[in-house]
Every structure is written in structure tokens, then in C-alpha cells.
C-alpha positions in Angstrom: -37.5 15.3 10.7 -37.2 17.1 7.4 -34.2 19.7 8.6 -32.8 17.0 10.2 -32.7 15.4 6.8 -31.5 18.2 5.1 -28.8 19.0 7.8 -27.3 15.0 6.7 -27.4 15.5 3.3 -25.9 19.2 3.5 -23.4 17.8 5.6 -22.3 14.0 3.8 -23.5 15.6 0.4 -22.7 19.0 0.0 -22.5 18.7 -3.7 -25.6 18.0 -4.7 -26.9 21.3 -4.2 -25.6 22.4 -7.5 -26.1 19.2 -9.2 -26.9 20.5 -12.7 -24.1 23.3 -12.2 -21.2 23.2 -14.8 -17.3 22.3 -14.7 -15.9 24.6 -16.9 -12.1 22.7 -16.4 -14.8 19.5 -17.8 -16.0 22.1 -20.5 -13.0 23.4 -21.8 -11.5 19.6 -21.8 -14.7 18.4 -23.5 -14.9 21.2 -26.5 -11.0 20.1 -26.8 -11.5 16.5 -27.4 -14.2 17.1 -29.7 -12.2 20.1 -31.5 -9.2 17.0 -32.2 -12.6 14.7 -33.8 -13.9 17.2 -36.2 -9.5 17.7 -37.1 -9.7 14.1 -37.9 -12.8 14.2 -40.0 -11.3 16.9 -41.6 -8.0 15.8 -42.4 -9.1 12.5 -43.3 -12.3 11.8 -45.0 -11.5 9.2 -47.0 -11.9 5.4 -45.8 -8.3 4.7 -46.8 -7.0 7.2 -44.8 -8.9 7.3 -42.3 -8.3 3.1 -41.7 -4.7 4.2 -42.1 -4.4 7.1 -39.3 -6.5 4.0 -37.3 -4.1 1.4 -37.5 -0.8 3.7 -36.1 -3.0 5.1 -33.7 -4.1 1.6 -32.3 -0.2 0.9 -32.8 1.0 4.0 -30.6 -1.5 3.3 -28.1 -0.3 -0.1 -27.2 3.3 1.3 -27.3 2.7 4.0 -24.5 0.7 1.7 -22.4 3.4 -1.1 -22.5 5.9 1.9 -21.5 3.5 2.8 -18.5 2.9 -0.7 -17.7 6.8 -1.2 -17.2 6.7 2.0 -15.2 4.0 1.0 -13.2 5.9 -2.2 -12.2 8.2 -0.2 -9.8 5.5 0.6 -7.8 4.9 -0.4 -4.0 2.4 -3.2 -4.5 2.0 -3.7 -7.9 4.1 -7.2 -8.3 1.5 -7.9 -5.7 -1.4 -6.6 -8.0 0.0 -8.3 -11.0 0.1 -12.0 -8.9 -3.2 -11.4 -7.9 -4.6 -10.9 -11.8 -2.6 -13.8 -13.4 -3.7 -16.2 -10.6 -7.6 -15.6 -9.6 -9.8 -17.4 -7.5 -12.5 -19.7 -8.5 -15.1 -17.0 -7.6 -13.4 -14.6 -9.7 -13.6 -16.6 -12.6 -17.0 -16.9 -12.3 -17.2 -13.2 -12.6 -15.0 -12.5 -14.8 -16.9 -14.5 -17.7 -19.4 -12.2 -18.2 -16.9 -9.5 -18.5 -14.8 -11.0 -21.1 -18.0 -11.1 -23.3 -18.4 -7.7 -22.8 -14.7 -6.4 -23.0 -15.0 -8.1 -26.2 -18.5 -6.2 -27.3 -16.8 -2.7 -26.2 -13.5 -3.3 -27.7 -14.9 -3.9 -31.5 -17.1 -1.1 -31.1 -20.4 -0.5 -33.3 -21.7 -2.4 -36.2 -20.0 -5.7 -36.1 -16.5 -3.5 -35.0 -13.8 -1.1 -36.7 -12.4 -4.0 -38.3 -15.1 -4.9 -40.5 -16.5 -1.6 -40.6 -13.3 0.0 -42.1 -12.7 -2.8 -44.3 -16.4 -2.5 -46.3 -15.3 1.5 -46.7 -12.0 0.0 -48.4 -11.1 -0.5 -52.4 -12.7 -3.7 -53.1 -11.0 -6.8 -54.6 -8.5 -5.8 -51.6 -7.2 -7.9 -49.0 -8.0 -5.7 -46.0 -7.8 -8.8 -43.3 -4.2 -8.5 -44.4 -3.5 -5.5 -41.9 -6.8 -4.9 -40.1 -5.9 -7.7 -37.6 -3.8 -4.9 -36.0 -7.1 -3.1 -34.7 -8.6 -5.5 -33.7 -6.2 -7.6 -31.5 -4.8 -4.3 -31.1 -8.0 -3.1 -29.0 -8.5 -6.4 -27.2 -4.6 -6.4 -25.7 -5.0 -2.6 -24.7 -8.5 -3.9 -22.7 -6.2 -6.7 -21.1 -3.5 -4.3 -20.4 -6.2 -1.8 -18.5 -7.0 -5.2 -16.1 -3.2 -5.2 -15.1 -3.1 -2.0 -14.6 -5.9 -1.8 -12.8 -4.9 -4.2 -10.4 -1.7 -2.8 -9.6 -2.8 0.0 -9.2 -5.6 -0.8 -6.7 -2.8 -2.7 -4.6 -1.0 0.3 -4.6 -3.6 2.5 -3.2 -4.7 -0.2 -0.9 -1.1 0.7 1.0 -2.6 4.1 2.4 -5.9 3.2 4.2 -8.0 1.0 5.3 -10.5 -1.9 3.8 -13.6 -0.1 3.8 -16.4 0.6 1.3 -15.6 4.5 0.7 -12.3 3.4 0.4 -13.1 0.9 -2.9 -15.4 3.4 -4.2 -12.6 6.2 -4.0 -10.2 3.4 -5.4 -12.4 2.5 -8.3 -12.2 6.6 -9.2 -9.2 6.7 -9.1 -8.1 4.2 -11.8 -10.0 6.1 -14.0 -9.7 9.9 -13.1 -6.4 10.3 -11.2 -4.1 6.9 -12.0 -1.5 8.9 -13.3 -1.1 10.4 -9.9 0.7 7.5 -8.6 3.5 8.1 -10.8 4.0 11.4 -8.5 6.4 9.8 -6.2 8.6 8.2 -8.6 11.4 10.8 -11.2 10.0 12.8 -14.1 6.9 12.5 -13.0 5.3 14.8 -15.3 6.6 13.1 -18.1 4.9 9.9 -17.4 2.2 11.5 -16.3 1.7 12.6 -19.8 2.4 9.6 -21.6 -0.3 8.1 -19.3 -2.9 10.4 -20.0 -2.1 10.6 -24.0 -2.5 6.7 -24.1 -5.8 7.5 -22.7 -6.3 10.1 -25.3 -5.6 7.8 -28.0 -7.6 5.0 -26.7 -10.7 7.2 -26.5 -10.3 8.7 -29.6 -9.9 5.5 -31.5 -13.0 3.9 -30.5 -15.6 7.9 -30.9 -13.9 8.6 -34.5 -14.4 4.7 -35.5 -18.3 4.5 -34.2 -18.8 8.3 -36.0 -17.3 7.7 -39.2 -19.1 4.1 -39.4 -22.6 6.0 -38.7 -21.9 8.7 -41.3 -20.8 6.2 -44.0 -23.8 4.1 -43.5 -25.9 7.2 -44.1 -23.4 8.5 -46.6 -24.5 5.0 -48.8 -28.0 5.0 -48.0 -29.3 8.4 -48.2 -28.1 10.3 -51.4 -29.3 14.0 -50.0 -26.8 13.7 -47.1 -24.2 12.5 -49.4 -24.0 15.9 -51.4 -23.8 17.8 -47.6 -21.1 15.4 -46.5 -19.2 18.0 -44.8 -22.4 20.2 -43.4 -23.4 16.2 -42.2 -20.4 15.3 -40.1 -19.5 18.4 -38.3 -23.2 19.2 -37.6 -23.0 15.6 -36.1 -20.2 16.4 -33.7 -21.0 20.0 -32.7 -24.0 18.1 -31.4 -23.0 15.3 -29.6 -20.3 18.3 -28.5 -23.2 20.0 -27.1 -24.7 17.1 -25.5 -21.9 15.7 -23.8 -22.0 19.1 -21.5 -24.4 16.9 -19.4 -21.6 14.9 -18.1 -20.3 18.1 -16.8 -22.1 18.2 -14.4 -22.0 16.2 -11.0 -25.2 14.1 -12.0 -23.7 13.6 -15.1 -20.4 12.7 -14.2 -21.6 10.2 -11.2 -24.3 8.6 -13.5 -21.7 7.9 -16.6 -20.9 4.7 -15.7 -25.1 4.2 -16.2 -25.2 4.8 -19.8 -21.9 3.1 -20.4 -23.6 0.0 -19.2 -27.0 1.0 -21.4 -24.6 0.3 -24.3 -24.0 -2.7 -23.4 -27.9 -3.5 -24.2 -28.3 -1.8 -27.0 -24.9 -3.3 -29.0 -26.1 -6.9 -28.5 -29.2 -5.7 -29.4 -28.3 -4.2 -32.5 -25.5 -7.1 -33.5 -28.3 -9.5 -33.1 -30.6 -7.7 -35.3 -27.6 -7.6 -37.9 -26.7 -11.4 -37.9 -30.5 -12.6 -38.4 -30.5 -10.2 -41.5 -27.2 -10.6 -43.0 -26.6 -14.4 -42.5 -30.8 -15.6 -42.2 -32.8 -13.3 -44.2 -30.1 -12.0 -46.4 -28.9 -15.6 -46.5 -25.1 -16.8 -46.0 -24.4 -18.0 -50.0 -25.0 -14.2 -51.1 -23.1 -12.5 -47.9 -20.3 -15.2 -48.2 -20.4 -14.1 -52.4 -20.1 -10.2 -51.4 -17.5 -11.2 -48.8 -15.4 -12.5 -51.1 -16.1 -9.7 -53.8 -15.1 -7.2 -51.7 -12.0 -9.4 -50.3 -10.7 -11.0 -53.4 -10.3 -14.3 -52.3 -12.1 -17.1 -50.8 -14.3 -16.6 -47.2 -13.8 -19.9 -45.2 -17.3 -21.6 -44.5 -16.5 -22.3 -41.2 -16.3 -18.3 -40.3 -19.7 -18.3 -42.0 -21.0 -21.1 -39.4 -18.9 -18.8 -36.0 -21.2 -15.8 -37.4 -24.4 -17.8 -37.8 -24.5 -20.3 -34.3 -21.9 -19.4 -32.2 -21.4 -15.7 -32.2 -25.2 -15.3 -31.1 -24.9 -17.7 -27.9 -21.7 -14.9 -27.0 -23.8 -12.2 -28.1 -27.1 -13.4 -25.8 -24.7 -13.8 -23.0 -23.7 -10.1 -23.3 -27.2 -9.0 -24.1 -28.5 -10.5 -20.3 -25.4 -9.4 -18.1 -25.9 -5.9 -20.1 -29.4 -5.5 -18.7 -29.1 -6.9 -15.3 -26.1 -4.6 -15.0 -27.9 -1.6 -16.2 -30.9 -2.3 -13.8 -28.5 -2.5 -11.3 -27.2 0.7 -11.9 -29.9 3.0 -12.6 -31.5 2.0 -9.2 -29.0 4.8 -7.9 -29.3 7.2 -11.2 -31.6 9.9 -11.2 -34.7 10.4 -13.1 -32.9 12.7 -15.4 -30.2 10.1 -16.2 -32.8 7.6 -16.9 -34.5 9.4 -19.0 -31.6 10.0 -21.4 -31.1 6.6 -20.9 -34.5 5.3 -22.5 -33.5 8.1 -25.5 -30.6 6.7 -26.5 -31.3 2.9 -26.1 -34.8 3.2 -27.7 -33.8 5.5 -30.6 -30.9 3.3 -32.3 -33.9 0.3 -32.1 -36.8 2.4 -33.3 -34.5 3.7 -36.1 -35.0 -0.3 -37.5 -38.8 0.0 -38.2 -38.9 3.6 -38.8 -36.5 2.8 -42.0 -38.7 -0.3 -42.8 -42.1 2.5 -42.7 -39.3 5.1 -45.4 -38.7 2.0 -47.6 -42.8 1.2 -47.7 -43.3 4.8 -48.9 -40.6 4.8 -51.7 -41.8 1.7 -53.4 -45.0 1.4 -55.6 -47.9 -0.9 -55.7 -50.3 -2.0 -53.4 -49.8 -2.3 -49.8 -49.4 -6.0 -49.7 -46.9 -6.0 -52.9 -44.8 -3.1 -51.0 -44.4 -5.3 -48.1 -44.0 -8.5 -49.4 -41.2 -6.5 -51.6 -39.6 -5.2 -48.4 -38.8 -8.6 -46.1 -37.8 -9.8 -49.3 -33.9 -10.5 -49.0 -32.8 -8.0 -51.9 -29.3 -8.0 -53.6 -26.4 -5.5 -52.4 -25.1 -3.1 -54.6 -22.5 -1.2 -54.1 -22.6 2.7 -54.4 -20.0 4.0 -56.8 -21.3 2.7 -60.3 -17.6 1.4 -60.9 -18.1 -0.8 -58.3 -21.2 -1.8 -59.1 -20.1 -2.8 -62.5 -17.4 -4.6 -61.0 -20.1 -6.4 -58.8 -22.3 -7.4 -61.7 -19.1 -8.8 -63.7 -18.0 -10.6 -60.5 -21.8 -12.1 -59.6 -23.3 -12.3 -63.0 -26.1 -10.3 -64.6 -28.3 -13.6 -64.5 -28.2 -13.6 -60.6 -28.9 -10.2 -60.3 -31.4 -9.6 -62.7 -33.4 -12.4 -61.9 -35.2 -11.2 -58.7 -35.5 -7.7 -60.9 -37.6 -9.3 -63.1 -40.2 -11.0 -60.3 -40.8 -7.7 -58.7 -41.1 -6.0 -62.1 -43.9 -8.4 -62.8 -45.7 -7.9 -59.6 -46.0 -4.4 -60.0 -47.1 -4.2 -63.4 
């Protein structure tokens, strides 16, 4: 029995005997990608910049892939492809619900998105909604454009064999490893073969250099040691995410990515969740809408404030179930390895949360009650930069801030 198991999976698996053995083709791509992240980090530090270099990046994208998608369009089967997305059936729909929630989730990207996230790194008294739209409806067409895509390109492969179940699972590779391919049979092929695969270059580099630099800032503001070592910070960051992505070098790291894609899913509605009941409940919504329109310069409609507080979380709870039932799903065929990594980089974003709470209980003084009745207290923002800061007083009052000052003075003394 056992050779004649081992002869079956020799024979319909023959890669799995050197399952942890490197791609160095993968490698050398890999320390590329990451070499063009720490170039951007270097060459644009600052929030303004950087936000810039976003916005023409999210703008170039779009343009290459509306070049493809009008190239794509001369393909065998893909008018077919293209009738079948714009007209779906009723059990389609049903499906596709849940992915709209989450093409949403993974097109604004960590925190509550690039959008906001690059626009609290901006000048304050600044109008940054102005032009930030661009990113963010910017990301969501590209996500839309994908689907078409997709679905032309599916039809077009569907023209070469036969329904069958390796035959879908070879197709769904090959929209995201070897699309460009089908441009082979059609004139300068290796010219749209590289706008293809730069769009893609683009897209993935928009959304890693947005979640990195939102991390770093975050820490940047909160932690005044890692400010000083901003540089030694951020590329000791990427060389080590560089490092770890050599996992997915390999074949069980290749086969299991789509595993820890879906993990992400969790762990962002997670994470938003945890962000709206502080901000908007604990924090409260007449001192976020205040900093709001501090930092904006103008008036924050109270009807965005009620989106944020009711509605966004009956989106984000939606997310948060088809995320895990998803990633269940998928780890039933991951290996113990992938699994593993799995429970690391979920739990470790979450734990982060009351491991800060534990730091902020040991920098304050007083009893232990008084430090953590101090702690869930909602407590005022302030910005970093003392400039700013006295810009925030003038803009708030000194009577607002100073008040709550006072009351935990008096508790400690």
C-alpha cells in the first residue's frame, strides 16, 4: 500500500518532492521588486511627495490597463467574456455580493485606506479630498477593470480544451501568472506584453508602498526613539519582509498564497472594526468630526460621520464572515507550515492592540486603578510637530484641551 502510494504521488505530484526548494527566477524577481520599494522610500520620504508619486502612479495604471483592455478586445472570445460580465445570472449575483465587499476592503488597503491615510500625513488646514478622490476611485476602477479582464480572458482560454476541473484550475493561473501570453498571437507582442505586466507592476506597488509607509508613519508619531532612526526603521522593515517573502518561492509557498491573501481579509475587518469603535464611540464623533475639520479646513458633513458610525460596520461585518469562512476553506488544503504563518500574521497585528494598552499602563503614574481608568479614558489628539500642535490649540481652544488635563492632574496628585 505505501509504495503504491508513493508511486501516485511521484507520478501526479512530482513536485512536491522539493517543496521547500527555491526559484531563484522568483528570487531574483522578488529582491527586484523590493529593491524599487526601498527607491521609493528613498526618494520620497515626505508625505507630500510621497501622496504625489501615489496619485500619477494610480493615474498611469489605469491608463495602461485601459490600453490592454482595448487590446484584449480583439481577442477570440472575449466580446463573449465581456457579455457574460455585464449580464450575470441570478446565482452570480448572489456571489458576487460578498466579493464586492471585499474588492472594496482590498482596494483601500490598511488603516481606513491610502486615501485617508495619506491625507492625515498631509499639511493640515489643507484640502486633501480635493485630489485624493483620484486614489481611491482610481483603485476601485482598476479592481473592476481586472473582472473584465478576467472574464475575457477565461473565454479565451476556454477555446483550447475542454470543461474540466484541471482545466479551471490551470485557467484561474493563468489570469494571474501568464495573461499576457495571450497577446502572443496578436502583432508586437512583446510590446503589450510589457505594458501588461508593468500595469501589474504598478498596481502592486501602489498598494505594498501605501500599507508600508502608513505602518512607519504611525510608529514614526507614536514612538519618538524610532523617529530619530527613521531611515535605519524603514529599510530594516523592508529587507525583512524582503527576506520573508522568499517563502513564496517556494512551491508550498507559491500554491498556498492565495491562503494568506484570504487571512487578510480577517484580519482588515478586524482591525477597521477595532478603529471605528475607538475613533467614532470611545473617542467620540464631536471631537473626531473637530480634528477632521482641523486638519481639512472646512466643514465635515454629519452625515459621513453617521456612514462611519452605523453603516460602514454592517459592510465591514459582512467582510469580516465571508473572510473567515473563505480562509477556512482554504487552509483545509494548506499545509501545516502555511498555517502556521498564518496564525503569526493574523494574531500579531491583534495582539499588538493590548500589548500597547500593557506600554501605555507602564508609562503613566499612580496607582493601578488611576493608570487604567486614565487609559480607556478617550484622551485628546495632538498632533506631533509643535507647530501643529499650536495650531490645534488655537483652532480647538485651550479651555477644551486643558480641561481633561486638569482632572487627571488631580487624580494623581
Amino acid at each position: 500500500y505505501r509504495s503504491h502510494f508513493a508511486s501516485m504521488k511521484d507520478e501526479n505530484f512530482p513536485d512536491t518532492n522539493a517543496d521547500y526548494e527555491l526559484s531563484w527566477n522568483f528570487v531574483s524577481n522578488f529582491v527586484f521588486i523590493w529593491a524599487m520599494i526601498a527607491f521609493i522610500f528613498y526618494k520620497f520620504p515626505e508625505a507630500a511627495k510621497f501622496g504625489k508619486l501615489i496619485r500619477y502612479m494610480v493615474i498611469g495604471t489605469v491608463a495602461l490597463l485601459l490600453v490592454c483592455f482595448v487590446r484584449f478586445l480583439f481577442l477570440p472570445g472575449a466580446i463573449e467574456g465581456l457579455t457574460r460580465f455585464m449580464t450575470p445570472k441570478a446565482s452570480d449575483m448572489a456571489m458576487g455580493i460578498s466579493s464586492t465587499f471585499i474588492m472594496v476592503l482590498h482596494a483601500f488597503g490598511a488603516g481606513w485606506g491610502s486615501v485617508i491615510a495619506l491625507s492625515s500625513f498631509n499639511g493640515f488646514k489643507t484640502n486633501i479630498m480635493s485630489y485624493s478622490w483620484i486614489i481611491s476611485f482610481g483603485q476601485i476602477f482598476i479592481y473592476i477593470m481586472f473582472g473584465m479582464v478576467s472574464f475575457m480572458l477565461e473565454h479565451y482560454y476556454k477555446g483550447f480544451s475542454e470543461d474540466s476541473y484541471n482545466t479551471y484550475v490551470i485557467n484561474n493561473w493563468l489570469l494571474y501568472v501568464s495573461s499576457a501570453s495571450a497577446l502572443a498571437s496578436m502583432h508586437w507582442s512583446n510590446l503589450w506584453t510589457f505594458y501588461y505586466y508593468t500595469m501589474l507592476l504598478m498596481a502592486a506597488l501602489i498598494v505594498m508602498t501605501t500599507q508600508i509607509f502608513t505602518i512607519l508613519q504611525s510608529l514614526f508619531d507614536e514612538f519618538e526613539i524610532l523617529r530619530t532612526r527613521k531611515q535605519e526603521v524603514t529599510f530594516g522593515l523592508i529587507g525583512g519582509l524582503t527576506v520573508c517573502s522568499f517563502f513564496f518561492c517556494t512551491n508550498h509557498g507559491i500554491s498556498s498564497f492565495s491562503a494568506l491573501s484570504l487571512d487578510a481579509i480577517f484580519s482588515h475587518s478586524v482591525l477597521h472594526l477595532l478603529l471605528l469603535l475607538v475613533v467614532l464611540w470611545i473617542y467620540g464623533r464631536e471631537r473626531f468630526q473637530r480634528d477632521i475639520e482641523f486638519m481639512l479646513g472646512q466643514p465635515f458633513a454629519s452625515w459621513k460621520i453617521f456612514i462611519l458610525r452605523f453603516i460602514a460596520p454592517l459592510f465591514l461585518l459582512i467582510c469580516l464572515v465571508s473572510g473567515a469562512l473563505a480562509a477556512v476553506m482554504e487552509h483545509i488544503y494548506s499545509v501545516v507550515s502555511v498555517l502556521i504563518i498564518s496564525i503569526f500574521l493574523v494574531g500579531l497585528p491583534i495582539l499588538a492592540i493590548p500589548g500597547y494598552g500593557f506600554y501605555y499602563l507602564y508609562q503613566n503614574t499612580g496607582t493601578f486603578c488611576a493608570r487604567f481608568r486614565r487609559t480607556c479614558r478617550p484622551t485628546d489628539w495632538y498632533p506631533v510637530e509643535m507647530e501643529h500642535r499650536q495650531q490645534y490649540e488655537e483652532a480647538v481652544g485651550n479651555t477644551d484641551i486643558t480641561h481633561q488635563l486638569f482632572e487627571v492632574t488631580e487624580e494623581v496628585n
